[in-house]
N, C-alpha and C positions, 0 to 999 in steps of 0.2 A: 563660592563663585571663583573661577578662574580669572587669570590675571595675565590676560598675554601679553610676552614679553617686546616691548619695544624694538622694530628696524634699526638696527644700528645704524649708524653715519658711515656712511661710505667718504676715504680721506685717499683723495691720489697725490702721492708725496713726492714731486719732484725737487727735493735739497738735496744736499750733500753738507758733508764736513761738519758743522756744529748748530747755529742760532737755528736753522732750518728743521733738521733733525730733532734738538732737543722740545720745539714746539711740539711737534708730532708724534712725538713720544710721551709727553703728555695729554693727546688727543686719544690715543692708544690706551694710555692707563686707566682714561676715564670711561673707555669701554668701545671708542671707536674702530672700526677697521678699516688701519692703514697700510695703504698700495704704496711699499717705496719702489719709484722707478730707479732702475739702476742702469750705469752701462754696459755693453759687455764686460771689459775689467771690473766693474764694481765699482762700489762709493770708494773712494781713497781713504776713506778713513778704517777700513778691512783691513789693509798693513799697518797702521799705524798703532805702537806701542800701547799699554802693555800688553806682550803677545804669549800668548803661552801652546802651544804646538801649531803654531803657525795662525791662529785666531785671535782678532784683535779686543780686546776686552771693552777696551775705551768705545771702538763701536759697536761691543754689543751691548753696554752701558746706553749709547743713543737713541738704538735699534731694536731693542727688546719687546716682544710682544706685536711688532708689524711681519706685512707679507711682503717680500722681496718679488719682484715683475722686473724682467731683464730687457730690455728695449736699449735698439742702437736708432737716435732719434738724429743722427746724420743719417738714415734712410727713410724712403719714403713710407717703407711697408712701418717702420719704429715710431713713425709720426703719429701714422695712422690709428694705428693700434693705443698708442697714446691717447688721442682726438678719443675714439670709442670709450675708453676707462674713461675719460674726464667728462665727457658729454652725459654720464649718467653717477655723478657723482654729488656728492652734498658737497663739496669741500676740497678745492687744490689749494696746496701751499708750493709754494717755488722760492727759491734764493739764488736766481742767476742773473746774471747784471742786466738792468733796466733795457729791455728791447729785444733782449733771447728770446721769451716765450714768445711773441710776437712772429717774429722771424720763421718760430719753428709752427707755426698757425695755431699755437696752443693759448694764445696771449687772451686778453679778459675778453675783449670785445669779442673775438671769437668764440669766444667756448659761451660766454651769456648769449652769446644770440640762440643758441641753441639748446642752452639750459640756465633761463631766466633766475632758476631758485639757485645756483651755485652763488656759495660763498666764494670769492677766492682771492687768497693772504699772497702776498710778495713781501719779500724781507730781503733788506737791500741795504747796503753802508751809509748812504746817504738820500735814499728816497728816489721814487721812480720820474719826478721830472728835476729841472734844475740845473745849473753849471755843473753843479756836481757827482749829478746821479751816474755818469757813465764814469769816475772811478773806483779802478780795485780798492776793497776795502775787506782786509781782516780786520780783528779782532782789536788789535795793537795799533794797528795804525788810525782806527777812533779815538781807542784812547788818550793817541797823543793830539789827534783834533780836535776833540772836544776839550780840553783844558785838565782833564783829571790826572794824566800822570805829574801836570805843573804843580796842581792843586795839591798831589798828593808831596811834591819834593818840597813844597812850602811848608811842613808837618815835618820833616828830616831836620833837626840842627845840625849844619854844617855841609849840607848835600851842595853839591857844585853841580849836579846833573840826575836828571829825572832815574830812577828807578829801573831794570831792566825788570821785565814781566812775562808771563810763563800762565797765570791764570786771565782768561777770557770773560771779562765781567759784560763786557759788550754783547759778545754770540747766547750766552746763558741770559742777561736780562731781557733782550731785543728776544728773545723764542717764547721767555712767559708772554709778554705783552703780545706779540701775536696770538698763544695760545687763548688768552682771558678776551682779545678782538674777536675772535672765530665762533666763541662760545656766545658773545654780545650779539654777532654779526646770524648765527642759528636762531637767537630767542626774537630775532629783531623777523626775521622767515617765516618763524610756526607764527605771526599776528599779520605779515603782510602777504608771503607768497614769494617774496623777491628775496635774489643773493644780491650780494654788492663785494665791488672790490675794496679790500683792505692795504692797504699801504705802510709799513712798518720798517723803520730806518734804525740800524746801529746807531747811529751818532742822534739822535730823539733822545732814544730811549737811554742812553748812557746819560746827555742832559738832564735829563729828568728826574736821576735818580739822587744829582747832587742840590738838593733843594737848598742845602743854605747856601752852595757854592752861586748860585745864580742868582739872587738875591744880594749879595754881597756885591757882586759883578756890577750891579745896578745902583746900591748904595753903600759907597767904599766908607768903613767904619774905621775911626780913630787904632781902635788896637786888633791887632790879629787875632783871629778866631784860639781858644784854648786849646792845647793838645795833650788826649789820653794818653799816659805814658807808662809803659814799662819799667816797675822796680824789681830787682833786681833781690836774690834769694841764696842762700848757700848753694844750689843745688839748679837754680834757672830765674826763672822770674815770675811774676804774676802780674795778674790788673786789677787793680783796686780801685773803685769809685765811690767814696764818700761826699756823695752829690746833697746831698738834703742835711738840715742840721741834724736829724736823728742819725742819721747815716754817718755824720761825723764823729757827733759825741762818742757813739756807740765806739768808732774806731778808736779815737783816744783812749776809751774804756780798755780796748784791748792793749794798747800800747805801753799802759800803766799810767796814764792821764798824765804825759808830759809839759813842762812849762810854757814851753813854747806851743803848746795846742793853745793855749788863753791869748795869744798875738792876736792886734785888734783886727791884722790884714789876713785873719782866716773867720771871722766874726761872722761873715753872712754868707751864703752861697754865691753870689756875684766875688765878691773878696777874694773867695776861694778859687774861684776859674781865674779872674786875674790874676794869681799869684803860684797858682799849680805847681808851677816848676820845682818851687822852696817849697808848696808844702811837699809834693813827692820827695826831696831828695830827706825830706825831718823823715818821712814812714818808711824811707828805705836803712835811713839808721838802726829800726829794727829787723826788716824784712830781711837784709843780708845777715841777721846772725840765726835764723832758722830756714828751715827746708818748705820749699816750694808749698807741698803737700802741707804742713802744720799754718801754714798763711794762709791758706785757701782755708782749711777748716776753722779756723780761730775765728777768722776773720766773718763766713757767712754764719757760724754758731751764734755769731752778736747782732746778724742782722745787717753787715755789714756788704754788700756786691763785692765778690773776689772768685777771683780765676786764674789757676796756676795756667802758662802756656805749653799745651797739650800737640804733640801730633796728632795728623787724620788717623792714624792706627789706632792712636788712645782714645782717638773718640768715638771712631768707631767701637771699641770694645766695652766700652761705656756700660755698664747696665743699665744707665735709661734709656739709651740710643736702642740696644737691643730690645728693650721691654717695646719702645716705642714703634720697631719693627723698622727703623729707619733703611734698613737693604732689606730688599727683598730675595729670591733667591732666584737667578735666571740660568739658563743652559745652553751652549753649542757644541761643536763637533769636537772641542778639546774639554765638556765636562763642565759642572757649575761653577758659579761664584755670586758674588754678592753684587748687587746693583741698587740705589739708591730709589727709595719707592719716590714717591709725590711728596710734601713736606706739609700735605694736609690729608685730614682724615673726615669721611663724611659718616653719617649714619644709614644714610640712607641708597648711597652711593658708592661704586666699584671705585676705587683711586687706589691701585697697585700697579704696578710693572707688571706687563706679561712676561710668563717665563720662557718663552721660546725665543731665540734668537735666528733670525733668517737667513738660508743659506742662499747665494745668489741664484735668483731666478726660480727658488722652491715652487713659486705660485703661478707660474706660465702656464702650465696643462691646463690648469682650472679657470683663469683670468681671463685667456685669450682664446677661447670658443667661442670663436662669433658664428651666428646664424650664416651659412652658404647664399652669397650675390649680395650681404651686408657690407654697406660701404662704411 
């Protein structure tokens, strides 16, 4: 018996720049096809680094495997033509501040009223109503709303000042959670018939992921939380976690079963977070007279958790990384490269990067046929 193949999900993608993108890029790898709308210049992240004959890598990393639609939605006929794609879609995502879509007549109540089954995800710095939903919000400037860059300069001994940051843990978490909503927000459709709007805030979703930090917030405890530290190696450093007594012994096994491992203040696991500090700088007495790479092996041969600290080059070259297919391999008009697949693998299920990367506006001929006196 045949087996026809399922309707894909139709995703009209109006993001830009990162959380937005990186959801739909994931809706894309799981097999959906995604309409990114674009302006005439393009998403702005087309220039932005790393660029290699003039193609931006970083976005073809976001953009992989969708169809680019080029629409100027300051005009009327760009609106329109919008309206048309999204009125016959499973699925818009947006990431423009709380009120654009709206404005532009693309906003939920609009486009439900004429297609009751649309999902549709807004992803937004601080959520679409509120004091605060009408400000700008990147990436960095959650971080330091939410409490995480403070959270993180309390983990610094001797820091007088938070952290400067360059990685966007905000636009990457805030894109799964929409992503994992949209796919709740479909299974919740195929039993009722109805889409619904999703609401999805940077500064949530950044909360959320510091589970002790909010709990702590709530119930302030006698001593500071312990902190994983870096010891230090002939050659760099590693991380070592001898968290459980097996985990311990073991390490002393490797150290040559030092005097100081029998102190009564390393005796229990509790003991040991409370007193980390000393026991790391007792295992860096060894670790600084061998190499990175000899710590790391010694160290997990006994059973022991260790990790030399690697660049993304080294990790990517990894042979499990590779075995595990973690890039995938995509292509534009300057030639392939690697792009990060899904960081989950199904059996039954497509979850890869598509390899084509979209040239702006490739999919206008074929998008934008509308039937002659169609409004």
């Amino acid at each position: 018996m045949t087996v026809e193949a399922p309707t894909r999900i139709r995703v009209v993608d109006f993001t830009q720049v990162m959380a937005g993108p990186f959801c739909t890029r994931l809706l894309a790898d799981v097999g959906a096809e995604v309409l990114k709308i674009e302006p005439p210049e393009g998403d702005a992240m087309r220039g932005r680094p790393p660029l290699r004959d003039g193609e931006s890598a970083y976005f073809g990393t976001l953009n992989a495997g969708k169809r680019s639609v080029m629409l100027d939605l300051k005009t009327e006929d760009g609106r329109r033509d919008a309206f048309r794609l999204a009125k016959s879609a499973d699925v818009v995502v947006e990431n423009f501040r709380p009120g654009v879509m709206a404005r532009l007549g693309l906003g939920w109540e609009a486009l439900s009223e004429v297609n009751p089954a649309l999902v549709y995800c807004s992803i937004s710095g601080f959520g679409q109503e509120g004091a605060t939903a009408s400000r700008p919000a990147y990436a960095p400037i959650i971080h330091a709303a939410s409490g995480l860059d403070l959270a993180l300069m309390e983990f610094q001994p001797g820091a007088e000042r938070p952290a400067p940051t360059a990685m966007f843990h905000a636009d990457v978490l805030a894109g799964v959670y929409a992503w994992g909503a949209i796919q709740t927000a479909l299974l919740a459709r195929s039993q009722t018939g109805r889409g619904q709007h999703i609401d999805v805030a940077l500064m949530d979703s950044l909360l959320s992921m510091m589970v002790y930090e909010c709990q702590e917030a709530q119930f302030p405890q006698n001593r500071k939380r312990h902190v994983y530290t870096p010891v230090k190696t002939l050659d760099g450093f590693v991380m070592v976690v001898p968290l459980s007594d097996k985990n311990f012994a073991a390490m002393l096994s490797v150290l040559g079963d030092p005097a100081w491992g029998g102190n009564r203040i390393f005796a229990t696991h509790a003991q040991r977070e409370a007193n980390w500090a000393e026991l790391m700088a007792h295992v860096e007495g060894w670790t600084v007279t061998q190499t990175a790479e000899t710590c790391e092996q010694r160290f997990n041969d006994a059973g022991v958790p260790c990790s030399r600290y690697r660049t993304v080059a080294e990790a990517l070259e990894d042979p499990i990384s590779k075995a595990r297919g973690v890039l995938g391999t995509v292509e534009d008009a300057a030639g392939s490269f690697g792009a990060p697949n899904p960081p989950f693998r199904m059996s039954q299920c497509r979850a890869v990067v598509g390899r084509k990367i979209p040239a702006l506006g490739e999919a206008n001929a074929e998008m934008l046929l509308w039937p002659k006196g169609t409004r």
